[in-house]
N, C-alpha and C positions, 0 to 999 in steps of 0.2 A: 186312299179315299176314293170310292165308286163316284159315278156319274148320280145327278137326282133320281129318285125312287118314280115310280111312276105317278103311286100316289098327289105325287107334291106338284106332277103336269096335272092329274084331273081335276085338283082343287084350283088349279089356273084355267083350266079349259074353260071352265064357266063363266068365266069372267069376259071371256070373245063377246064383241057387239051384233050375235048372229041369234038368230031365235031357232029353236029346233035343233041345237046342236047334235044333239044325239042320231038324229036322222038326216044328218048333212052328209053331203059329198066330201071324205076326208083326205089331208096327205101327211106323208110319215114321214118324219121329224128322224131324222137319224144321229144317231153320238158320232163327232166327226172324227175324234181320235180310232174308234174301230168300224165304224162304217155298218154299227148294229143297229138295230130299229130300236129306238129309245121312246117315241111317244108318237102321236096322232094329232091333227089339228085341225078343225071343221074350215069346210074354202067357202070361203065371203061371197058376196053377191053386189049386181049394182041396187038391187033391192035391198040387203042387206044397209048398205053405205045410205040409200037413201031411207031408211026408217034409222037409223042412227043419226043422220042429220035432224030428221023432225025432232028427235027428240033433246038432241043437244040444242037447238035453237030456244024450244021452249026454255030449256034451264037456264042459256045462257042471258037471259033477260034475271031471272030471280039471282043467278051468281054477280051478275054487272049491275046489280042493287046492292050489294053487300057491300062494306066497307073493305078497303085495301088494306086495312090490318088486321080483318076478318080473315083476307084470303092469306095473306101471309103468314096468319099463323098456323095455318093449316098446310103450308108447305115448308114451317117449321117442325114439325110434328112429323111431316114426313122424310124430310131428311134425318132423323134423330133413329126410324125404323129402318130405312135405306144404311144407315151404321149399324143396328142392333143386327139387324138381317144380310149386314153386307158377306158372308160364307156364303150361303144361298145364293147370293146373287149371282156371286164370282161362280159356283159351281153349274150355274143354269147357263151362266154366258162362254166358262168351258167349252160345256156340251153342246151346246149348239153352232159355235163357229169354230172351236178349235185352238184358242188362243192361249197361250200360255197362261198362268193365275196372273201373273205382274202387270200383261197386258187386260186382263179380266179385273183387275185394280186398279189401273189406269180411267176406268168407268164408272167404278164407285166414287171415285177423289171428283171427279172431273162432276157429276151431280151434286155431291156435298159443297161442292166450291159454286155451283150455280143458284142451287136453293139457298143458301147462303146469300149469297148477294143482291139476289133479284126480293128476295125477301129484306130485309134490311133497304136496299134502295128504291122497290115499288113505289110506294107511298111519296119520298121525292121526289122522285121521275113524273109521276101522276099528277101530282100538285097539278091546280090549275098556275098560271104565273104570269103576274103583270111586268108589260111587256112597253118599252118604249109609244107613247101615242103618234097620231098624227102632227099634233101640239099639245106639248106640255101644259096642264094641267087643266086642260080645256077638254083633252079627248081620253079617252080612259080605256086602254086594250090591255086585254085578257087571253092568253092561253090555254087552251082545255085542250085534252085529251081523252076519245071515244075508243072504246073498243071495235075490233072491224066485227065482229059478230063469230062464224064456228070459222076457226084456224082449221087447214089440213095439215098432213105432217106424212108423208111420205118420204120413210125412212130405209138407208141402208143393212146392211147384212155385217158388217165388217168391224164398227163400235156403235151397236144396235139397241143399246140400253141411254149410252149420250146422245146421240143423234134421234130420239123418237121423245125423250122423256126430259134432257136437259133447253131441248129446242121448246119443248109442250109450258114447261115451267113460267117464263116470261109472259109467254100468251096467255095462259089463267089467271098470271097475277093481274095482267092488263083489263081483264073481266071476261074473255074471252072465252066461248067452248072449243074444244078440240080432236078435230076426228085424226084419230093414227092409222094409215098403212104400214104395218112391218113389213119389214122383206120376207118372202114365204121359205126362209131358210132357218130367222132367227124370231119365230111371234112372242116364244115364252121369253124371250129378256124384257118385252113389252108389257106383255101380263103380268109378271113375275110384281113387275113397279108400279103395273095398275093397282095389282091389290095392294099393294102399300098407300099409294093416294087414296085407295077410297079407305082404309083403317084411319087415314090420318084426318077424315073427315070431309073430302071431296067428292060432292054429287056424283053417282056413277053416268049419270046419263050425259055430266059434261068433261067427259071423258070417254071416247069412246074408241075402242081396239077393234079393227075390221082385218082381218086378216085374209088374204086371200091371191089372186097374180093382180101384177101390175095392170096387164091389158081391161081387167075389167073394175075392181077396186079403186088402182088409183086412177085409170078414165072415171071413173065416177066422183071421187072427193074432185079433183079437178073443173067437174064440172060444176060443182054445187058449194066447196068451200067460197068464201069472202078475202082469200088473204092465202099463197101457197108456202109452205116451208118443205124443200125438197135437199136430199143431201147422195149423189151419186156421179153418174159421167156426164161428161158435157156432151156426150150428144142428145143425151136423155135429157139434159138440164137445156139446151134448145129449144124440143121438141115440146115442152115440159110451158118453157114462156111465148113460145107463139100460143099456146092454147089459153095461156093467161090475159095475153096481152089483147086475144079477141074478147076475151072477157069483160077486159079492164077493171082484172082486178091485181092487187100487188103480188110478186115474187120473190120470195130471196134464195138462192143458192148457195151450197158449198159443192165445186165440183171436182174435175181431174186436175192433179198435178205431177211434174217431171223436176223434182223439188233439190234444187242444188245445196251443196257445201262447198265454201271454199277455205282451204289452210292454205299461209302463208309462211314465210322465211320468219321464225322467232316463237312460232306456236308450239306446244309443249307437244310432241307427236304422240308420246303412249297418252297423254291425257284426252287425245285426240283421237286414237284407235279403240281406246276404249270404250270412249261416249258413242262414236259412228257406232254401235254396234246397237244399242238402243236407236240411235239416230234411224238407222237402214232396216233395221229386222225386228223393230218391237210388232208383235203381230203379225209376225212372218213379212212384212213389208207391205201388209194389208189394210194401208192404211194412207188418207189422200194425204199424208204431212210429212210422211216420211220421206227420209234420204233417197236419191236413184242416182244421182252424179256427182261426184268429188272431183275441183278444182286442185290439185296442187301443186305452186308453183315448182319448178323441176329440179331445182337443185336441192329439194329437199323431199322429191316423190319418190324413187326407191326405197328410200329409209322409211316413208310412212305406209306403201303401200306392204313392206316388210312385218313391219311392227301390226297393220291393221290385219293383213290375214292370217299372223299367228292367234292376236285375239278371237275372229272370227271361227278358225279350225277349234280354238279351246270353247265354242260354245255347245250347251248341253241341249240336244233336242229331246221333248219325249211328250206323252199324255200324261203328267201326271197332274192330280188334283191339290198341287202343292207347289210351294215355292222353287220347285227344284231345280223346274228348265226356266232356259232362257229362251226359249224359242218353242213354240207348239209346231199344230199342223195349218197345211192349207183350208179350206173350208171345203172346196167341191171338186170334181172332178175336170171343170171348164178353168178355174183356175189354177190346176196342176200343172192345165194341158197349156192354158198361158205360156206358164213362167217354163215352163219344157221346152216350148217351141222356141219360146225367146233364147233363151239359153242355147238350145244347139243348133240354133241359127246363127248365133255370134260367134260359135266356136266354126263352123263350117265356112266363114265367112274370113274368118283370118285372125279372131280375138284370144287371149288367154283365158284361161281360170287359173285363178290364183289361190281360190279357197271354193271348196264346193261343187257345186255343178254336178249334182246327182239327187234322183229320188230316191225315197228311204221306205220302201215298202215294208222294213223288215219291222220299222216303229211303228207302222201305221200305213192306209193308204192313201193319204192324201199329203203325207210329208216329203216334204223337197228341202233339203241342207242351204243355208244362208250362204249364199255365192256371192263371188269377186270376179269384176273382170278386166282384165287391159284393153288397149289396143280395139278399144269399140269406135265401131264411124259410124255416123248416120246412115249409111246404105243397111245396116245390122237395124232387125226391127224395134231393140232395144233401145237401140241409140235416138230417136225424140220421140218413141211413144212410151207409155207408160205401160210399165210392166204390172204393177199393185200386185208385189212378190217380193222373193226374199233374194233381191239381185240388184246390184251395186255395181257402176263403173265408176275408175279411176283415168284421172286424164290432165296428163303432166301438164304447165303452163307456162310461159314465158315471162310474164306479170301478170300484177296484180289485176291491171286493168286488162288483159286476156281473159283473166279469172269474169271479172262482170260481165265483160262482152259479151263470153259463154253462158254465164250465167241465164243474163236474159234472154239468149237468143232461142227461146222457145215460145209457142202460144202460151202456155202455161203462167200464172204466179200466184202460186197458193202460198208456201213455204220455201226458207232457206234459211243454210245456216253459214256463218261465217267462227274462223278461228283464226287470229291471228298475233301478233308479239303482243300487244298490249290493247285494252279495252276500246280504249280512243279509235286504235284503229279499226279494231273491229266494228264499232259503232259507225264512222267514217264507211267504211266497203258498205255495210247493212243498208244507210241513206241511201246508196245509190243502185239496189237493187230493186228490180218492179214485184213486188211479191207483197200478196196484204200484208205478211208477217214474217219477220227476221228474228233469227235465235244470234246472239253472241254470246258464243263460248256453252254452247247447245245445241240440240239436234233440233226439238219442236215443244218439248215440255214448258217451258219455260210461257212463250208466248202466248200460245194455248191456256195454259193456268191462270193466264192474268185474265180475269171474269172481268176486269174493269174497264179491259181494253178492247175495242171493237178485232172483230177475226172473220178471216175471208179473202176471198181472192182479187185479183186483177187479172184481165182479159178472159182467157177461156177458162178459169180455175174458179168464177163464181159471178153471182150479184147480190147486192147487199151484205150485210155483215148480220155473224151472232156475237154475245157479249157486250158488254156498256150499256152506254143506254140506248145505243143503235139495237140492241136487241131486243130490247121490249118495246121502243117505242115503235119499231117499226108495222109492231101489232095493232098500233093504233091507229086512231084517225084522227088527225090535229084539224084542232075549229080558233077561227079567230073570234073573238067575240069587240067589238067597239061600241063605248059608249060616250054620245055627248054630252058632256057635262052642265057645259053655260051654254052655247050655241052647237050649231052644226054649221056645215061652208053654205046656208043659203044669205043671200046678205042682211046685217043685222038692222033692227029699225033707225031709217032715219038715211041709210046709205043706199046709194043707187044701187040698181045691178049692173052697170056698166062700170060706175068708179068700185064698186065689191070687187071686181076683176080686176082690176088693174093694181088693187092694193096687196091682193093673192099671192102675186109673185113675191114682192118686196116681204110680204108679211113671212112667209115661207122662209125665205131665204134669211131674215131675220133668229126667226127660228133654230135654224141650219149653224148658225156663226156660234150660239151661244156653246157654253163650255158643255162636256158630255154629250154633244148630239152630233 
């Protein structure tokens, strides 16, 4: 099965939030499996982003008029074409970053499980909701929820169709417009689902795809968004909130992670070599949730690291446009040169390869083989930066509780996964790890999948969460609303204002004792 036709970019090229595209300053879109010129893509402007804001602001007053089962049903409609169209999708998110189909289907599920839910639970979340008063049945408080007004969405390169379009979803349900920065490596997975949204019924104008570099693009949604959603490295995710925070307007991030597993004495090893290999290299390892450090304890770590690099050696790399490989390519040349340096820096330094440890020019030029390694220290620059590659260390333990020690002793807590004899336990390790999210008896799918449950990091790995209702509401603006029913606190006829106050406390406090409050 070939790469998209050309045709099938031009009919997306139109859809960029740039006017004049045709007489725009353009960059070329290359197939990352052969390194050929596959399309074109007109480069954005901070004029560009700002006539895309004027115009999503205007819509976003007539979309934040509609009804929340107006908007839902129209990101019904579009996930139903996000399914009928998901070949396409997988073949445009291929071509553009390189990732195997499975990982290219990992994007489609991960949208249909968002439109899904935020659809279905809009409208509750939204509800206005009475809320405890000042005093019962006297004071009458209400809950509302506003939209912040045009959401930015500067998104990564790496799973560029979830991270631009499943982050965008919550914020339109919310009433919200939405201007997106793709990464200028991957615009058509962006377009590709714009035009889906707008088949499925969604204003073009509150929607809007700016494609173009970071330095001028997203300095500009930054400067003029109401609310930022950004998903990359924590140094950018920084740099990204002091500009927010001079704003003072909200931020959420997903950012870097150094994402452990720990196995323990009782866990089923080949069940556990097998899943690491999704766990470590879905994406070539291009991916902030994935595996980079394995905990296991020692008297059972030759045996797994046995078992896990025969798995690893039996995996299949290749471009093809089918279920075939388990592993695709790197995306660019800067991440080759990463996961290279990383790599024969650890080997020069005193560590094993146990599986791997070489580029694969002959399949492509951006493939590098899913690596194992021993004997890594933190002086190796593998060992506590993050590599976001197809590279794995293993590192024997003494217990269990060495296992978490290590565990946390990173800036990092995006993801981890624990495996160990029985669920309990595993569940047990998982509490005591700093990590927004723990898999038992999983690498990252699992926790990731649950749309229901908030996802996101601690310390340098993020702020705020996406998923639940942390991720729609935090599009909003929460308003208290209070009304006095019989009186308000001035004092009522007939009482001083000196005895009003001294009854205040008592009266309060009365209050306070009864049952439910």
């Amino acid at each position: 099965m070939p790469a998209p036709s050309a045709a099938a970019f031009d009919r997306l090229r139109a859809l960029a939030a740039i006017d004049d595209i045709d007489g725009r300053q353009s960059k070329t879109i290359d197939e990352v499996f052969t390194g050929k010129p596959l399309t074109t893509i007109p480069v954005g402007t901070a004029e560009d982003v700002t006539a895309a804001f004027a115009k999503a602001r205007a819509a976003q007053q007539q979309w934040a008029a509609r009804s929340v089962k107006e908007r839902c049903a129209i990101i019904e409609r579009y996930r139903d074409l996000v399914i009928a169209n998901r070949d396409f999708l997988m073949d445009v998110a291929q071509a553009e970053t390189g990732k195997a189909r499975s990982a290219a289907q990992e994007e489609i599920v991960d949208i249909m499980l968002n439109a899904r839910y935020y659809a279905r639970q809009a409208a509750k979340l939204l509800a206005s909701k009475r809320v405890q008063g000042l005093l019962p049945g006297i004071v009458k408080t209400v809950v509302n929820h506003h939209p912040k007004g045009v959401v930015g969405v500067i998104s990564p390169w790496n799973y560029p169709m979830t991270l631009s379009i499943s982050d965008a979803i919550p914020a339109l349900l919310a009433g919200n417009a939405v201007v997106v920065k793709p990464d200028s490596q991957t615009p058509y997975c962006t377009l590709a689902n714009a035009e889906l949204l707008y088949q499925a019924g969604l204003p073009r104008e509150l929607f809007a795809v700016v494609p173009g570099p970071g330095s001028v693009v997203g300095t500009a949604i930054v400067q003029q968004c109401d609310y930022l959603m950004f998903t990359g490295s924590s140094a950018t995710g920084r740099s990204l909130a002091e500009q927010c925070g001079a704003r003072l307007i909200g931020f959420s991030a997903e950012l870097g992670g150094k994402n452990p597993m720990i196995v323990t004495r009782g866990a089923d090893l080949a069940e556990v070599a097998k899943a690491a290999t999704r766990a470590c290299f879905s994406n070539a390892g291009q991916l902030c949730i994935s595996i980079e450090r394995i905990y296991v304890e020692r008297e059972i770590a030759d045996e797994f690291a046995t078992k896990f690099a025969e798995q690893v050696r039996a995996m299949t790399l290749s471009g093809a446009y089918d279920f075939s490989a388990d592993m695709g390519s790197l995306i660019s040349e800067d991440q080759l040169k990463t996961v290279s340096n990383h790599v024969d820096d650890a080997k020069a330094k005193g560590a094993k390869v146990i599986a791997g440890g070489n580029a694969r020019p002959d399949l492509g030029p951006l493939f590098f083989e899913p690596t194992v390694l021993t004997d890594v220290t933190d002086e190796m620059e593998c060992g506590r930066n993050e590599t976001f590659g197809p590279v794995v260390s293993i590192y024997p333990v003494d217990s269990v509780e060495e296992a978490i020690a290590r565990a946390n002793d990173t800036e990092y807590g995006l993801n981890a996964s624990v495996w160990a004899a029985t669920k309990a336990q595993g569940e047990a390790i998982a509490a005591r790890i700093k990590s927004g999210t723990v898999n038992v008896d999983e690498g990252y799918a699992l926790a990731f999948g649950s749309t229901a449950a908030p996802m996101g990091g601690m310390k340098a790995s993020g702020v705020g969460r996406r998923h639940g209702a942390d991720g729609l509401l935090k599009y909003t603006e929460s308003q208290t609303v209070s009304t006095a029913r019989i009186l308000n606190l001035d004092p009522p006829l007939g009482i001083s204002g000196p005895l009003w106050q001294k009854l205040l406390t008592p009266m309060i406090r009365l209050v306070q004792a009864l049952p439910g409050r």
